[in-house]
Backbone as CSV, one residue per row, in Angstrom:
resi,resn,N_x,N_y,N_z,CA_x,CA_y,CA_z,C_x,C_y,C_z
1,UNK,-75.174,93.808,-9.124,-74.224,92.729,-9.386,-73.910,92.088,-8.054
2,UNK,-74.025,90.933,-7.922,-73.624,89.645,-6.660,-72.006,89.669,-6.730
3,UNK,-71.509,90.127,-5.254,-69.804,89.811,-5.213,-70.115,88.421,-4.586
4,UNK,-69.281,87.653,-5.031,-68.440,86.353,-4.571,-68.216,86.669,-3.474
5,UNK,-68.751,85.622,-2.374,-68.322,85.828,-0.839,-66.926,85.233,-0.282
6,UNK,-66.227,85.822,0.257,-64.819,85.384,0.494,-64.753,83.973,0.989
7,UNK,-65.368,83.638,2.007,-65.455,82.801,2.958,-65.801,81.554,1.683
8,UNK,-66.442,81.277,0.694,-66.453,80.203,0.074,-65.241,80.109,-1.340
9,UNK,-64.507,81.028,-1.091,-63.547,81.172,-1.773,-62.139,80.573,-1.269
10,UNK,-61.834,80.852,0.018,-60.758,80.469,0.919,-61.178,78.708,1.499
11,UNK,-62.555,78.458,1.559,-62.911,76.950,1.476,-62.455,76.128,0.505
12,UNK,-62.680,76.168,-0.707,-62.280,76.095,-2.173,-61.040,75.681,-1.635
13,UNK,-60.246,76.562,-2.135,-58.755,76.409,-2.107,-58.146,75.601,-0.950
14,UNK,-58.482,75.370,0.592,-58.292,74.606,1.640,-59.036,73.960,0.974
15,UNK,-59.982,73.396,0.224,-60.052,71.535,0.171,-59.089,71.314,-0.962
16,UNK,-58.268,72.136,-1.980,-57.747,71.562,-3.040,-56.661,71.441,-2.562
17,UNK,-56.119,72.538,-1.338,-54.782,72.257,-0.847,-54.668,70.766,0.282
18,UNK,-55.766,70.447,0.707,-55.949,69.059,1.566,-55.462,67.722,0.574
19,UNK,-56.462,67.829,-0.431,-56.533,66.487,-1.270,-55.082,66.607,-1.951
20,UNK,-54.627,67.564,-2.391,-52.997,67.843,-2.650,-52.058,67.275,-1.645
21,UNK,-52.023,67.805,-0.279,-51.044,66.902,0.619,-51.696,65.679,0.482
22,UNK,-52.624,65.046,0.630,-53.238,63.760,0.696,-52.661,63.100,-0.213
23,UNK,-52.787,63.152,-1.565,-52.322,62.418,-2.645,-50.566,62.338,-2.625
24,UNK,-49.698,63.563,-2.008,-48.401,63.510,-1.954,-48.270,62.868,-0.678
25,UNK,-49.108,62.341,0.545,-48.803,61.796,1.339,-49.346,59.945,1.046
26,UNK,-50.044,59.824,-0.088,-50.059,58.479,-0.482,-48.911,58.166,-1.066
27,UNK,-48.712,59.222,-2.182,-47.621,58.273,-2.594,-46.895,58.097,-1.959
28,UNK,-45.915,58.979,-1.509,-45.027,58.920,-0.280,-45.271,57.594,0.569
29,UNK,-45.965,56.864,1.026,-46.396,56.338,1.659,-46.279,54.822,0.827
30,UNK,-47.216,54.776,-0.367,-47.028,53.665,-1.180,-45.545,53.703,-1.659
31,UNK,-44.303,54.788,-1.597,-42.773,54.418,-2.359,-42.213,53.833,-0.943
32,UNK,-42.548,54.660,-0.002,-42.049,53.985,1.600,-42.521,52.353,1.727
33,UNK,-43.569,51.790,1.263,-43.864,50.580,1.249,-43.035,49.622,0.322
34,UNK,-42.799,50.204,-0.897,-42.261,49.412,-1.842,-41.197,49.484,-1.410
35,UNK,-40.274,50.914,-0.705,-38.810,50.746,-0.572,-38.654,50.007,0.543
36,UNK,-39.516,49.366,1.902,-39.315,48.877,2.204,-39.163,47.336,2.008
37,UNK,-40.510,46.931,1.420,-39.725,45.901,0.158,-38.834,45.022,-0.046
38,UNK,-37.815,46.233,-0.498,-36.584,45.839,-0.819,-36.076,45.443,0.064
39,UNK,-35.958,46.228,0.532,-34.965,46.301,1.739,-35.350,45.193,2.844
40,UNK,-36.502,44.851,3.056,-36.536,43.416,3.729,-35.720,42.271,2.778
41,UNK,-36.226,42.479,1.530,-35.453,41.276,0.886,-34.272,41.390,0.772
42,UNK,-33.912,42.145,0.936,-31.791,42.803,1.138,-31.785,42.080,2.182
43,UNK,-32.532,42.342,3.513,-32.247,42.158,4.747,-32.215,40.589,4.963
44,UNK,-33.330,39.782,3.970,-33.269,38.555,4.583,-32.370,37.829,3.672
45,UNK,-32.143,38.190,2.437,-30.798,37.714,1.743,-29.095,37.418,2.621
46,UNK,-29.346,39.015,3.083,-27.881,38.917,4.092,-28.085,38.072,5.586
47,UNK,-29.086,38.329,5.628,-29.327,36.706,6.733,-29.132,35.650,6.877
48,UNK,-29.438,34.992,5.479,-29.622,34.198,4.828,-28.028,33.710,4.656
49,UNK,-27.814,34.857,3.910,-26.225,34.608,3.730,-25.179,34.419,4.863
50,UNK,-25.844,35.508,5.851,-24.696,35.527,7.044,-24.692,33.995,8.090
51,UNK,-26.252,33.528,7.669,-26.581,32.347,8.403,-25.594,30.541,8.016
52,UNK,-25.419,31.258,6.500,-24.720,30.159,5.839,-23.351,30.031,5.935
53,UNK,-22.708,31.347,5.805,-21.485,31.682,6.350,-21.008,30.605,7.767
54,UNK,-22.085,31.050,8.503,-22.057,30.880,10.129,-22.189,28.924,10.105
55,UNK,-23.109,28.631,9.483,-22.739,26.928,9.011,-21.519,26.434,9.324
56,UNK,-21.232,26.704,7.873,-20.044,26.751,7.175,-19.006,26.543,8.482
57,UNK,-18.769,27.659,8.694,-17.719,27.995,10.190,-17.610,26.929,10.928
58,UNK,-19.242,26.463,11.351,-19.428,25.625,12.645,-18.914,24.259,12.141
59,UNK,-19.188,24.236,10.719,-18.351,22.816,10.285,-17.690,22.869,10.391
60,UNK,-16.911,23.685,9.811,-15.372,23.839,9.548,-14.514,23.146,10.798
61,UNK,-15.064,24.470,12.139,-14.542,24.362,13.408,-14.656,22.618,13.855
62,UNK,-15.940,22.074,13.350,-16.078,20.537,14.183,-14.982,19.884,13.421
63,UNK,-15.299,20.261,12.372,-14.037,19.089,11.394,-12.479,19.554,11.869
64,UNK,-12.407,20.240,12.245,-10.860,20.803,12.892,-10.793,20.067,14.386
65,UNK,-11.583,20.534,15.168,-12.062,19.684,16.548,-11.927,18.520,16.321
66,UNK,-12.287,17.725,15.595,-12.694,16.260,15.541,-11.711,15.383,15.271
67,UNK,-10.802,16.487,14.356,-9.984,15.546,13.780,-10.314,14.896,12.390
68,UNK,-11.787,15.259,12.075,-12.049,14.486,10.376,-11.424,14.765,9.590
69,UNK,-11.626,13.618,8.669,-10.637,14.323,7.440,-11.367,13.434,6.314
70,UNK,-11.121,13.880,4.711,-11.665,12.920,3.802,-10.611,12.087,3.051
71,UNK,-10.770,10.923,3.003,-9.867,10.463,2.491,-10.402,9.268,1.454
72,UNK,-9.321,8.357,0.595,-9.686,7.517,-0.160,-9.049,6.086,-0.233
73,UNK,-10.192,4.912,-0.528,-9.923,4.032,-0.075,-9.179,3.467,-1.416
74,UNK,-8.751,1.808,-1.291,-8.100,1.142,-2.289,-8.808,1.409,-3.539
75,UNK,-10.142,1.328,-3.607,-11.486,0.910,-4.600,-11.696,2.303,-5.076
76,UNK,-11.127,3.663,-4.328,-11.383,4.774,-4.982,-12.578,5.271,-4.184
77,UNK,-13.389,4.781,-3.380,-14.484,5.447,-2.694,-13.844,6.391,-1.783
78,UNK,-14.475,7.486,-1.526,-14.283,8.580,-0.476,-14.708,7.749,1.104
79,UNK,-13.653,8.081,1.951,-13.908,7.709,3.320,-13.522,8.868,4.429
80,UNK,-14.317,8.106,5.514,-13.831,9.365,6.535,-13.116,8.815,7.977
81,UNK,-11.687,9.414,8.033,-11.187,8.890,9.296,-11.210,9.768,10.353
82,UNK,-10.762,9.596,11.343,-10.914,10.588,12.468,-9.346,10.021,13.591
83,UNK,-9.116,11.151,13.844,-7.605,10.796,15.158,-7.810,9.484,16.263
84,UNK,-8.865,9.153,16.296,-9.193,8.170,17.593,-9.248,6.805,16.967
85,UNK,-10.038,6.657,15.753,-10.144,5.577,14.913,-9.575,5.585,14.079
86,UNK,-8.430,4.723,12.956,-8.091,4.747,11.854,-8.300,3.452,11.081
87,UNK,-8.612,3.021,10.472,-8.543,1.987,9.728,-8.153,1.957,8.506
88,UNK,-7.020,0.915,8.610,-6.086,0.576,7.543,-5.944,-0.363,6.829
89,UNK,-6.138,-0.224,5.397,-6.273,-1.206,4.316,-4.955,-1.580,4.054
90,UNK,-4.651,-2.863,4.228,-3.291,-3.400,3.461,-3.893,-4.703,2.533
91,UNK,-2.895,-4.330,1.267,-3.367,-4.972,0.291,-2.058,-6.232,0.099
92,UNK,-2.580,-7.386,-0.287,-1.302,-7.721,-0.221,-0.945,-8.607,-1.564
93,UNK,0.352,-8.024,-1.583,0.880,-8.547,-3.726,0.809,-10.084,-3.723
94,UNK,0.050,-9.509,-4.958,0.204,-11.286,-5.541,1.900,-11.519,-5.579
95,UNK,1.951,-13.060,-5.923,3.404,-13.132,-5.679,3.680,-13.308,-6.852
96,UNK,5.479,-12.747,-7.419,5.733,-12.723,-8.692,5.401,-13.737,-9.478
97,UNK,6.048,-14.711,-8.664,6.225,-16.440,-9.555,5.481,-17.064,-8.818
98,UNK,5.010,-18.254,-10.060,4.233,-19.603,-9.635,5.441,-20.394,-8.610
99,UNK,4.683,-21.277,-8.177,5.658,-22.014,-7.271,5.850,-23.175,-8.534
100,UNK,5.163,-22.946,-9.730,6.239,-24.449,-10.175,7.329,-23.528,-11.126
101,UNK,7.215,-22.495,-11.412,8.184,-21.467,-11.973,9.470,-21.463,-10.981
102,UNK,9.308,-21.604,-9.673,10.091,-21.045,-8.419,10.508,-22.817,-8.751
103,UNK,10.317,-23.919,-8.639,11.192,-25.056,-8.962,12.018,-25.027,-10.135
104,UNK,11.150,-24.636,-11.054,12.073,-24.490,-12.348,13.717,-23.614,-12.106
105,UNK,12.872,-22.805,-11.546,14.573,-21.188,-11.034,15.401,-22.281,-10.245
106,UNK,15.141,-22.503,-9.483,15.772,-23.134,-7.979,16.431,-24.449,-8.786
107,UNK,16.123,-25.342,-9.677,16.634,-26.406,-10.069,17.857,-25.754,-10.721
108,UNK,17.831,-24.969,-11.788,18.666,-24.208,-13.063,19.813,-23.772,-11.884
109,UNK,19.327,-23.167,-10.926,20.542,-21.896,-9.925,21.292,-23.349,-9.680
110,UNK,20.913,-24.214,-8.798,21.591,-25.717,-8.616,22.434,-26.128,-9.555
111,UNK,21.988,-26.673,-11.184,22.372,-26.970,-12.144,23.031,-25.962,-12.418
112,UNK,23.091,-24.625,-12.827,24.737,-23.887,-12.876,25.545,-23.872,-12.082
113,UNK,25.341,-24.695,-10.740,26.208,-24.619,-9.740,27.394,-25.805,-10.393
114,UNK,26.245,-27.033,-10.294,26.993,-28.650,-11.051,27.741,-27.982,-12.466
115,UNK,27.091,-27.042,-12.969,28.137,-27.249,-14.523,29.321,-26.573,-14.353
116,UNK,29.656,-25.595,-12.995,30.498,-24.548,-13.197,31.371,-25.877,-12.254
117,UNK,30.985,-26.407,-11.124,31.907,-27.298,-10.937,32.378,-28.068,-11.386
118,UNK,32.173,-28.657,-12.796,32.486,-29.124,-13.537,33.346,-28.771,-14.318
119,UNK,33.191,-27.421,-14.573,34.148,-26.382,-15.747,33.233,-26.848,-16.798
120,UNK,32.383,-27.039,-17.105,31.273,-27.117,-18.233,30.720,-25.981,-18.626
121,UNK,31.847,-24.949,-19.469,30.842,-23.067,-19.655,30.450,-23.395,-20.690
122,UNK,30.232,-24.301,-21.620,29.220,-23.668,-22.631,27.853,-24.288,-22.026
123,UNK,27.356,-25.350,-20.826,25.971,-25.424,-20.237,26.148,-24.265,-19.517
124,UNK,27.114,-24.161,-18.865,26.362,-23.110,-17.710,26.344,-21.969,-18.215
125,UNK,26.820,-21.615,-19.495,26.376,-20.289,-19.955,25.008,-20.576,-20.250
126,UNK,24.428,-21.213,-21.403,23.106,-21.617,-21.261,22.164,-21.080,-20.655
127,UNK,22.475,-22.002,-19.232,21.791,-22.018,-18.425,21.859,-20.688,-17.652
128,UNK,22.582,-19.915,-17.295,22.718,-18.094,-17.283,21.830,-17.667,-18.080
129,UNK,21.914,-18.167,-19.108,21.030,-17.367,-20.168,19.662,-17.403,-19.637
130,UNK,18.543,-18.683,-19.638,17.333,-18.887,-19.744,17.279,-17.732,-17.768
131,UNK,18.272,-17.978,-16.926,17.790,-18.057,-15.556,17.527,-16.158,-16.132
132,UNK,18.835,-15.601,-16.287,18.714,-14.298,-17.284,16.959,-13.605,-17.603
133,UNK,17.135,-14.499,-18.560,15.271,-14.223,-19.437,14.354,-14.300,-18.178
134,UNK,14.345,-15.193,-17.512,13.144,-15.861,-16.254,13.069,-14.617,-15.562
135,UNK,14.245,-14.531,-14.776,14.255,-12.882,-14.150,13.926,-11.996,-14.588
136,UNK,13.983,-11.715,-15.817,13.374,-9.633,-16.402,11.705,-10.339,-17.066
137,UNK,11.479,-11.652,-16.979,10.001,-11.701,-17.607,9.241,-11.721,-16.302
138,UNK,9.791,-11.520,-15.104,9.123,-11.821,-14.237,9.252,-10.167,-13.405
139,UNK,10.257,-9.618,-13.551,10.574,-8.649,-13.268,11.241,-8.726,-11.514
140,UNK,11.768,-9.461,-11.731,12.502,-9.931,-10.363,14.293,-8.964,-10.657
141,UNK,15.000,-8.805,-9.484,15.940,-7.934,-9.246,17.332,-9.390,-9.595
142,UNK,17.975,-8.887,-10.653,18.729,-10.063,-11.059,20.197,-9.075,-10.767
143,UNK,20.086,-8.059,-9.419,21.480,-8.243,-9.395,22.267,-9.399,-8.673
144,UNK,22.064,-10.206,-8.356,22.498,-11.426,-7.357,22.830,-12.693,-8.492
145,UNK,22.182,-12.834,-9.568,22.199,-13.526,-10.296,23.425,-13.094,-11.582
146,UNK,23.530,-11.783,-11.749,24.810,-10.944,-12.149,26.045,-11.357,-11.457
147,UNK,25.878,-11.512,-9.773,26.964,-11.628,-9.335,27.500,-12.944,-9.439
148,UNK,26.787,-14.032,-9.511,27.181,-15.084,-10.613,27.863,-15.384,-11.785
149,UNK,27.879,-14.321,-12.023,28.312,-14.802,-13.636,30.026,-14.909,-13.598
150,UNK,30.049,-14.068,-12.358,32.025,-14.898,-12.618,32.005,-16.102,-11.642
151,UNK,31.195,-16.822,-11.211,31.028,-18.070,-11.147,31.114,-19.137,-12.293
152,UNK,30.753,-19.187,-13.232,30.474,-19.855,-14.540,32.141,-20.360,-14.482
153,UNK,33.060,-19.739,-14.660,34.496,-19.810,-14.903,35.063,-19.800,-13.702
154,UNK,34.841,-20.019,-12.452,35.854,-20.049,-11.590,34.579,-19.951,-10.532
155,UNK,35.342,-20.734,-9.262,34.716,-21.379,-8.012,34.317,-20.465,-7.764
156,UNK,32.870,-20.076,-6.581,32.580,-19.229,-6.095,32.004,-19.882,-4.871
157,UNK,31.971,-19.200,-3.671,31.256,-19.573,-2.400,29.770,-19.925,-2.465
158,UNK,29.644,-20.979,-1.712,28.201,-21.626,-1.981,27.253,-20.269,-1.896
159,UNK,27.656,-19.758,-0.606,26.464,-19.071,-0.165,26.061,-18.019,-1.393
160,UNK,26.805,-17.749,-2.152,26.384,-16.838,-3.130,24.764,-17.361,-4.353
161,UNK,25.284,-18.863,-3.926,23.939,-19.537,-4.664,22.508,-19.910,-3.865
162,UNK,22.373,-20.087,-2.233,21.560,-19.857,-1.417,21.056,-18.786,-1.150
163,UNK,21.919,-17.599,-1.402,21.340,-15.883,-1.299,20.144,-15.888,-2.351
164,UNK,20.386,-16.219,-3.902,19.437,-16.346,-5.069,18.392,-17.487,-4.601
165,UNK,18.921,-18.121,-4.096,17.591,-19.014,-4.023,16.435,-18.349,-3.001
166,UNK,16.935,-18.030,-1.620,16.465,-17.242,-0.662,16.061,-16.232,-1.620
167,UNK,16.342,-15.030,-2.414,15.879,-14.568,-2.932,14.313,-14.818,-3.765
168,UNK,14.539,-16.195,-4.247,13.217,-16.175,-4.903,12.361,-16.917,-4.009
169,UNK,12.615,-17.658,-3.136,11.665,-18.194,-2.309,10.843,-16.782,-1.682
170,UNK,11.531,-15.311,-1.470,11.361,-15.015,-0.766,9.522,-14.081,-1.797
171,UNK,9.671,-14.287,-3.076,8.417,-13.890,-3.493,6.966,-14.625,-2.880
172,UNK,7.163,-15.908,-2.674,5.923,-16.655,-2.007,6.200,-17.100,-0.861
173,UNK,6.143,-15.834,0.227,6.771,-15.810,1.284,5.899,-16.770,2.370
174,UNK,4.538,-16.436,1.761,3.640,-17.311,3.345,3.554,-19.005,2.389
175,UNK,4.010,-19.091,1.645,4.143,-20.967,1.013,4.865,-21.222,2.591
176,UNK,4.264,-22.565,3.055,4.985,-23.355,3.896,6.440,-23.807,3.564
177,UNK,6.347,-24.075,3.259,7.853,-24.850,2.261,9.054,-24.051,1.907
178,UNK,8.305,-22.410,1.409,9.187,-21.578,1.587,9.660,-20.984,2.329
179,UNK,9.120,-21.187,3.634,9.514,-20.823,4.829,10.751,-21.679,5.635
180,UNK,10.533,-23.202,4.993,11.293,-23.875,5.725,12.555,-23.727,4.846
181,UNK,12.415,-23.742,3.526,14.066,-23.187,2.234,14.098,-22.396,3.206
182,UNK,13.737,-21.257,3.386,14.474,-19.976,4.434,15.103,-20.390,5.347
183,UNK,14.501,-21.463,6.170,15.098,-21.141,7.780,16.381,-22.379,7.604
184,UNK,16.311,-23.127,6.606,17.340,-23.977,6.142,18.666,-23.311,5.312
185,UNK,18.666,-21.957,4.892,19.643,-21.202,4.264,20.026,-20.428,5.253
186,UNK,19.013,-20.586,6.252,19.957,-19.445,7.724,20.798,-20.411,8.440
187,UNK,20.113,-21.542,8.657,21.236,-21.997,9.468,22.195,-22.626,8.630
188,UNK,22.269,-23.062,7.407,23.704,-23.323,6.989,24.747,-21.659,6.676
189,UNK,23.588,-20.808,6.888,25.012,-19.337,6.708,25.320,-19.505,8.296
190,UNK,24.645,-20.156,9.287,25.353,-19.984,10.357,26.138,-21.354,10.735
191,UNK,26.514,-22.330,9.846,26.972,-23.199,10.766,28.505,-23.346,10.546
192,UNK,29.296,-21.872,10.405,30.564,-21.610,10.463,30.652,-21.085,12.293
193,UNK,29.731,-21.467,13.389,29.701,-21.784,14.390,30.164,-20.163,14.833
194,UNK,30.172,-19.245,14.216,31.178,-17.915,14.914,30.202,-17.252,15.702
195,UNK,28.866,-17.619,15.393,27.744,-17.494,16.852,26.770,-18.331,17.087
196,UNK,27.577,-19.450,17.949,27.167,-20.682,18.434,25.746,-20.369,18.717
197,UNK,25.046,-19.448,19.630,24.154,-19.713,20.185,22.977,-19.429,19.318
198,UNK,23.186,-18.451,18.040,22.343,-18.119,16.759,22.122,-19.166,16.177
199,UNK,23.186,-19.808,15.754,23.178,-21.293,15.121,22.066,-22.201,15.553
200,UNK,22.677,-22.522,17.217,21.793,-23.218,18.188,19.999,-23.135,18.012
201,UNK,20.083,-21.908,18.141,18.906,-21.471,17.792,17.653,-21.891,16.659
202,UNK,19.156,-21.439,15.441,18.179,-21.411,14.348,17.887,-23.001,13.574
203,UNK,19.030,-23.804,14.404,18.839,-25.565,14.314,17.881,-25.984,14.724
204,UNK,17.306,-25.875,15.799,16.193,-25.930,16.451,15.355,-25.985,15.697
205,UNK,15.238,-24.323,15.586,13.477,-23.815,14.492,13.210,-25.079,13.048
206,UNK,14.864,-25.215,12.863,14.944,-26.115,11.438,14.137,-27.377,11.966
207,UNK,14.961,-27.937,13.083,14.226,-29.599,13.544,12.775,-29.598,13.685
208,UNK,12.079,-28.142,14.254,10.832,-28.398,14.570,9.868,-28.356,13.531
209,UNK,10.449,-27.841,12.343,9.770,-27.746,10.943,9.441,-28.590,10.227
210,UNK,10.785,-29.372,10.554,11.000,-30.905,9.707,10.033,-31.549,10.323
211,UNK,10.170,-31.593,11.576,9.075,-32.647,12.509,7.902,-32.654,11.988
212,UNK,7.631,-30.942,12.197,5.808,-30.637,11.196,5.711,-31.142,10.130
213,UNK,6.399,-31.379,9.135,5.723,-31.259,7.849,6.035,-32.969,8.000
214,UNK,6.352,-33.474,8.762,6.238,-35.175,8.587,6.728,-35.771,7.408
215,UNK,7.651,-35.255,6.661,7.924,-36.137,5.488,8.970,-36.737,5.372
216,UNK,8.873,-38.130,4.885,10.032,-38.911,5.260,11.096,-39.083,4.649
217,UNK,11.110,-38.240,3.214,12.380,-38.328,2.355,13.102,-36.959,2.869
218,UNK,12.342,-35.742,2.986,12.433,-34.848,4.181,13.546,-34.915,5.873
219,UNK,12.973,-35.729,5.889,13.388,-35.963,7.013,15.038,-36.679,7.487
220,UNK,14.846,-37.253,6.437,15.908,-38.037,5.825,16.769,-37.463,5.369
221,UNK,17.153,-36.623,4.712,18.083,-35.728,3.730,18.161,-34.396,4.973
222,UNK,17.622,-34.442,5.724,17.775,-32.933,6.688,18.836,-33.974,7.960
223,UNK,18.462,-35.301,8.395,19.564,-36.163,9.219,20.710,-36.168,8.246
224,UNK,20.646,-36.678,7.325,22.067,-36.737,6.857,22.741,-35.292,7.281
225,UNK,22.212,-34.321,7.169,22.981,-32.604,7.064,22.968,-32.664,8.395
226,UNK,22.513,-32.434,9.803,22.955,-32.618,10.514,23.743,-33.644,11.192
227,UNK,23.758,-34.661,10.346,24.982,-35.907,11.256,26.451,-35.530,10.405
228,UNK,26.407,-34.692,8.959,27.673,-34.412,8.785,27.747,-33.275,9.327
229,UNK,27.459,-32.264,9.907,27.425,-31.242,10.771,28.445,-30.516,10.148
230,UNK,28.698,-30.430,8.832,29.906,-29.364,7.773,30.824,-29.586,8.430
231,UNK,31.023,-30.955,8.923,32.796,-31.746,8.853,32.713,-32.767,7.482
232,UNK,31.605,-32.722,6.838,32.209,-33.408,5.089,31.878,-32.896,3.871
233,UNK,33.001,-33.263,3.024,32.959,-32.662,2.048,31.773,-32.393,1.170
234,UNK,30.871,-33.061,1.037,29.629,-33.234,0.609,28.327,-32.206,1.052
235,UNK,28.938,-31.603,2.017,28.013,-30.602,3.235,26.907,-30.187,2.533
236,UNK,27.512,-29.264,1.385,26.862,-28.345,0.736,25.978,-29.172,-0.495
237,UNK,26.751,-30.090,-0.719,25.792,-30.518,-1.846,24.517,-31.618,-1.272
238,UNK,24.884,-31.572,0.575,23.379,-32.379,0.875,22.096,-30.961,1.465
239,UNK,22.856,-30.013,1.212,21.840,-29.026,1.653,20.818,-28.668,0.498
240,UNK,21.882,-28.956,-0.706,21.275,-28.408,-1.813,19.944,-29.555,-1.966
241,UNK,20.736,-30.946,-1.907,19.340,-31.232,-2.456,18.429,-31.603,-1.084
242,UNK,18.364,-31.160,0.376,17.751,-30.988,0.645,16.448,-30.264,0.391
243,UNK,17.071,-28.666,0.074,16.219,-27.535,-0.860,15.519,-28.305,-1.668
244,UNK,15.908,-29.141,-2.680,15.007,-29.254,-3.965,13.814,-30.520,-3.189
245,UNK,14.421,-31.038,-2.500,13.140,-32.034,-1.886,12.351,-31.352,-1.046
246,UNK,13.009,-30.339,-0.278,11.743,-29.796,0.399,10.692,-28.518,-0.956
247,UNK,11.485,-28.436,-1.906,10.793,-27.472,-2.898,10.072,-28.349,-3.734
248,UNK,10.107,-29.746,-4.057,9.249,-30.709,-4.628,7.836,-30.709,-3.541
249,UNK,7.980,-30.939,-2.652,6.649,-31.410,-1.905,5.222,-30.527,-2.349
């Protein structure tokens, strides 16, 4: 009988124990590959991320630095200002009233003046009434026109009726014309002389206005008011219709 020789017996088993680590050192090897893998894509995710973060920041910081800011314009578009530059939209209101609406007011405030001097309350109630309506359809501030109303029945100081008029001139403020009603209701509140040199002043601005606008019925009705210089009785009623001639033109 043939014994089995040792020596190809202990060969045997050293090649099955080789190809055994071999195969546990592939896989090993192929899970080390895949787990790395991951883990790069972990790695470049948080890169990725930490990189965006880091953006982010650097904006942040410039827009703090800079001074930017976002903001919005009249039209609703997004804009961008900055501390060094600003630019500013001003819009500017239409004006309440037409200027032939603003004759219509300005004649009526006059004409309740004539009916109350008269003692005529059932016109000048009336006429309260429509000036009344004109004001809340227009949405104009009718406390001044309130303070009138104990005018209707008993005298009241002119100036209380030049304040309303000044008042509505004062909606179509860049009208030429309404500029000059203005500077013509300042100087008759000043020509109780108690500051000569304001007066002085604001006579002036009046003459040089008149001069401009060259008009000769104008011109005419503004001499009469300064040659009675509010030593006659009439003072007030040549100012008034100064107003309405310079509010006709």
């Amino acid at each position: 009988m043939n014994e089995k020789k040792p020596g190809k017996k202990i060969k045997k088993s050293y090649l099955i124990y080789s190809a055994v680590i071999f195969a546990i050192i592939v896989v090993i090897f192929v899970l080390a590959l895949g787990l790395k893998g991951d883990n790069k894509d972990k790695l470049t995710g948080a890169v990725v991320s930490d990189l965006n973060d880091y953006t982010l920041e650097q904006e942040t910081d410039k827009t703090l630095d800079t001074g930017e800011s976002a903001g919005t314009d009249v039209a609703g578009a997004t804009t961008i200002t900055d501390s060094e530059t600003t630019t500013t939209t001003t819009t500017i209101p239409e004006p309440k009233i037409t200027l032939a609406d603003q004759t219509d007011i300005i004649n009526k405030i006059i004409l309740l003046r004539e009916y109350s001097d008269k003692n005529d309350l059932g016109e000048a109630a009336v006429v309260f009434g429509e000036l009344k309506n004109q004001f809340i359809n227009i949405n104009l501030d009718d406390a001044l026109l309130s303070d009138l109303s104990v005018c209707i029945s008993s005298r009241c100081d002119d100036r209380k009726y030049f304040d309303l008029i000044d008042l509505v001139t004062l909606q179509n403020i860049d009208n030429s014309r309404n500029k000059l009603i203005r500077h013509v209701i300042k100087v008759y509140n000043l020509w109780n002389r108690k500051n000569e040199e304001k007066w002085l002043l604001a006579l002036g601005e009046v003459h040089q206005l008149v001069k401009g606008i060259n008009n000769k019925d104008i011109t005419s009705k503004w001499n009469l008011v300064v040659k009675c210089n509010a030593n006659c009785n009439e003072f007030s009623d040549l100012v008034f219709e100064l107003v309405q001639e310079i509010d006709s033109v």
